[in-house]
C-alpha positions in Angstrom: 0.0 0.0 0.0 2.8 2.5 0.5 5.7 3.7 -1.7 8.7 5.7 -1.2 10.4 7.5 -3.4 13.8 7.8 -2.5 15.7 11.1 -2.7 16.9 14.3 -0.2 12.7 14.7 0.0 11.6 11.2 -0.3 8.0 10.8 -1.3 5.6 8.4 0.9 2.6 8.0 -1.0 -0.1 5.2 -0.4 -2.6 3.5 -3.0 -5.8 2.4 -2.3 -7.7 -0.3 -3.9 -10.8 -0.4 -1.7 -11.6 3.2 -0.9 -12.2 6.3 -3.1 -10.0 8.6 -2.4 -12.7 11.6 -3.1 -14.3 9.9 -0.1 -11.5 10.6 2.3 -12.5 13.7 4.6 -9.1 13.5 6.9 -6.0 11.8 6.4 -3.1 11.6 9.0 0.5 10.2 8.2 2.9 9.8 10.5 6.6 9.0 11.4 7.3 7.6 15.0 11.0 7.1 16.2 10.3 4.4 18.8 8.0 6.0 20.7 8.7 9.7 19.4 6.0 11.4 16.5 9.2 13.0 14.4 6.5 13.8 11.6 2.9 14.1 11.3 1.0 15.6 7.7 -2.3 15.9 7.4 -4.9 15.7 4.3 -4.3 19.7 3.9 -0.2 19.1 3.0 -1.0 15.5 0.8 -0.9 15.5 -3.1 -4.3 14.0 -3.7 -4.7 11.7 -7.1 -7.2 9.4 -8.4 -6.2 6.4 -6.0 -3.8 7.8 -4.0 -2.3 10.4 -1.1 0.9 11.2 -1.0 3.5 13.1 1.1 6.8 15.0 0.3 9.2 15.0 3.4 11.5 18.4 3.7 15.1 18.4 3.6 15.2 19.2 7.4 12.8 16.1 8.4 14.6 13.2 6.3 18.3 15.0 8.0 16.8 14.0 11.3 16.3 10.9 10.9 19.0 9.8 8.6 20.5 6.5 9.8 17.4 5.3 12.3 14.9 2.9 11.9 11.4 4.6 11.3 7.6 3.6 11.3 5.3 5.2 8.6 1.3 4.8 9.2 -1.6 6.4 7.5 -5.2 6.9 9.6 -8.3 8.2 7.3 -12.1 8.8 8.0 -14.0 8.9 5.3 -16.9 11.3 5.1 -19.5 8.7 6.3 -17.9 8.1 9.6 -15.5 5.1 8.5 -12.4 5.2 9.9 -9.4 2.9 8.3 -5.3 2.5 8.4 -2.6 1.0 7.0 -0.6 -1.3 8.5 2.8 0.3 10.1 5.1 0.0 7.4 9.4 0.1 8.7 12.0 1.7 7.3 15.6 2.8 7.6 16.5 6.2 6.5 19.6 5.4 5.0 22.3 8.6 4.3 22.0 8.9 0.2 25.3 11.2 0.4 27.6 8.4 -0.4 25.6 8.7 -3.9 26.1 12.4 -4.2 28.2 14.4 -7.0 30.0 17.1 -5.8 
């Protein structure tokens, strides 16, 4: 359900099959570090498509979390009351400087 873009502002964007996206009234994604919310966007900051929400991180939020181990989730209510979420997805935020041209 979720794809990231790698880059210096990776893109986390997740598909849906089962729920129209024109449906979805609030949308919450977030980052934890262990226990710590490092990043939370709402539907207002998403790039809405046909089947999809997406998320650009800045420069400063990917920095602070280069070389941890991260958990993404999305939470949506849809504008008849139904709530849904993804499952929490891991990731490590691995430095891309070592790929860099200087």
């Amino acid at each position: 359900m979720a794809n990231i873009i790698r880059a210096t502002t990776p893109t986390i964007k997740y598909t849906f099959k089962h729920v129209n996206v024109e449906d979805i009234v609030a949308a919450y994604m977030t980052i934890m570090m262990g226990q710590e919310m490092v990043v939370e966007k709402d539907l207002v900051q998403a790039t809405v498509e046909e089947d999809a929400l997406s998320w650009t991180l800045t420069q400063q939020e990917t920095l602070a979390m280069t070389g941890c181990r991260v958990s993404v989730m999305l939470n949506w209510k849809l504008e008849d009351g139904t709530r849904g979420a993804s499952a929490r997805t891991t990731l490590f935020m691995e430095s891309n400087d070592k790929n860099e041209v200087i």
